[in-house]
C-alpha positions as CSV (number, residue, x, y, z in Angstrom):
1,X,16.8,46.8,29.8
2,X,16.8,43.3,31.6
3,X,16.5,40.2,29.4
4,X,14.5,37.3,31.1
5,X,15.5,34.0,30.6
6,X,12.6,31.5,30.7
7,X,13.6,28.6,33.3
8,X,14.1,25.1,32.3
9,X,11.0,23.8,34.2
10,X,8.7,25.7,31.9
11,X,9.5,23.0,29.2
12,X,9.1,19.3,29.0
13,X,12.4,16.8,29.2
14,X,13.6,16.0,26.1
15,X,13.1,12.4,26.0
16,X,9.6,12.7,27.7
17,X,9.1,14.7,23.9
18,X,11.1,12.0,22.0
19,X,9.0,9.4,24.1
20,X,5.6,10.5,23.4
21,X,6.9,11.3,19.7
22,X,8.1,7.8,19.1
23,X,5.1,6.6,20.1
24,X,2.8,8.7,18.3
25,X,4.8,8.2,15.0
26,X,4.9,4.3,15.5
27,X,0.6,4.2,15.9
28,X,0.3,6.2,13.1
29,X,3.1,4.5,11.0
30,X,1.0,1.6,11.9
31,X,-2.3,2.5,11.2
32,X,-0.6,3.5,7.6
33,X,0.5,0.3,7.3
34,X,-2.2,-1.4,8.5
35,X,-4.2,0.2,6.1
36,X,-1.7,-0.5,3.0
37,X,-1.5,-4.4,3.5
38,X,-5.1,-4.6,3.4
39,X,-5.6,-2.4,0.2
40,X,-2.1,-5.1,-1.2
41,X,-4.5,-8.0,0.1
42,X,-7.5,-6.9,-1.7
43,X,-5.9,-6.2,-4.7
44,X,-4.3,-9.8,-4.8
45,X,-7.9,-10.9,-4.3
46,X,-9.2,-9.4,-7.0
47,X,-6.7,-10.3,-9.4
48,X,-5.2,-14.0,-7.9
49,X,-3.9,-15.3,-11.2
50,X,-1.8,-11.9,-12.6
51,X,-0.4,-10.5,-8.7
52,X,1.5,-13.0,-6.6
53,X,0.8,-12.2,-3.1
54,X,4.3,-11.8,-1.8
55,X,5.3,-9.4,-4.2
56,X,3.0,-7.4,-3.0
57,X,5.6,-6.8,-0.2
58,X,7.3,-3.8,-2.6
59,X,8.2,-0.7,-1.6
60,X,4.7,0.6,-0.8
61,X,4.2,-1.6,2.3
62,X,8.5,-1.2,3.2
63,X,8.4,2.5,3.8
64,X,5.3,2.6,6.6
65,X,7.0,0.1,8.1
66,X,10.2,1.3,8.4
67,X,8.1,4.2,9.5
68,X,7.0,2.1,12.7
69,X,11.0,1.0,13.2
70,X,12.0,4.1,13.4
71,X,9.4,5.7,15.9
72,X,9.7,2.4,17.9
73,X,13.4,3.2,17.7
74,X,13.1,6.9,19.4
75,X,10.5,5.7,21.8
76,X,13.0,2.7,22.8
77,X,15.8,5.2,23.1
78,X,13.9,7.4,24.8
79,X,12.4,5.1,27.6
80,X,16.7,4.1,28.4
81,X,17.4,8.0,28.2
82,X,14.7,8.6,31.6
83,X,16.9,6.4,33.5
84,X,20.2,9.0,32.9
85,X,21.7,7.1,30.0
86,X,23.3,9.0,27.7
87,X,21.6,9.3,24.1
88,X,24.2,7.7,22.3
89,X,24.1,4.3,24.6
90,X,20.0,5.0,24.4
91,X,20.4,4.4,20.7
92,X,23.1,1.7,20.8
93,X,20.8,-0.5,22.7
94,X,18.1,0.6,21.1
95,X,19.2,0.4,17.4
96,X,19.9,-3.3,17.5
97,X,16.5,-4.5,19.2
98,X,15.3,-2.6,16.5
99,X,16.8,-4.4,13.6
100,X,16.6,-7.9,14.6
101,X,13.0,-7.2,15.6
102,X,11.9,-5.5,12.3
103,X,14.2,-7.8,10.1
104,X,12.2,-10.5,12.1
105,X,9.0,-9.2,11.5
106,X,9.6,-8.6,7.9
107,X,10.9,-11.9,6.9
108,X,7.3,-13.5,9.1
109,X,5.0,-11.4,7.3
110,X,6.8,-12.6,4.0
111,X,6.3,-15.6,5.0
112,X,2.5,-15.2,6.1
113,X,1.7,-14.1,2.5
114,X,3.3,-17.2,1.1
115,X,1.4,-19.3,3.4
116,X,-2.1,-17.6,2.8
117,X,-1.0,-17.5,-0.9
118,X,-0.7,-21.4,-1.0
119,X,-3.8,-22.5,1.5
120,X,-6.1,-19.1,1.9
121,X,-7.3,-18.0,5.2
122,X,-7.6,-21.4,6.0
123,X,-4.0,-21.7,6.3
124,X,-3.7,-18.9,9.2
125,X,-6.5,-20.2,11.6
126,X,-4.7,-21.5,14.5
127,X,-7.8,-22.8,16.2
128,X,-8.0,-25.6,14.0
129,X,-4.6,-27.3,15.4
């Protein structure tokens, strides 16, 4: 009885998979949190004096988008993996950008919803400067 071994070439390279997974996760991370910042909005609209609108940045809204870190994390890692880096200096590069970029993000957004608390949509039309 001979045992066949499949060859290598049948399946993709791994961080082809990871790249294309990172991605997919981050869009749908995305649309998730896309979708649960405008359901926070509306309900601070409907209810202005009992929610202040940055406390709507809870938990709810955190875990979608550390949803979208991490898949933009993989893909990151991923896209320095195809050029034969080694996964863990992928993800020491990676991991960083990462951080500062989401840390960044986080603390603008938190800062967008203070803004549109205090003027309205008013206050984030850029066309008027």
């Amino acid at each position: 009885m001979e045992i066949s071994v499949l060859p290598y070439d049948l399946y993709p390279s791994t961080p082809y998979v990871l790249l294309a997974a990172g991605f997919l996760a981050s869009v749908a991370s995305g649309f998730a949190f896309s979708e649960t910042l405008k359901d926070a909005v509306k309900t601070w609209s409907d209810n202005k004096d009992s929610i202040s609108l940055p406390s709507v940045q809870n938990f709810r809204l955190l875990l979608p988008f550390l949803a979208v870190c991490v898949g933009v994390c993989v893909f990151l890692a991923s896209g320095v993996q195809i050029f034969a880096f080694s996964a863990t200096t992928a993800y020491a590069i990676s991991l960083p950008l990462t951080l500062v970029g989401g840390l960044l993000l986080w603390y603008q957004l938190g800062r967008l919803l203070v803004q549109l608390e205090k003027g309205g949509s008013r206050a984030l039309d850029l066309d008027t400067f």
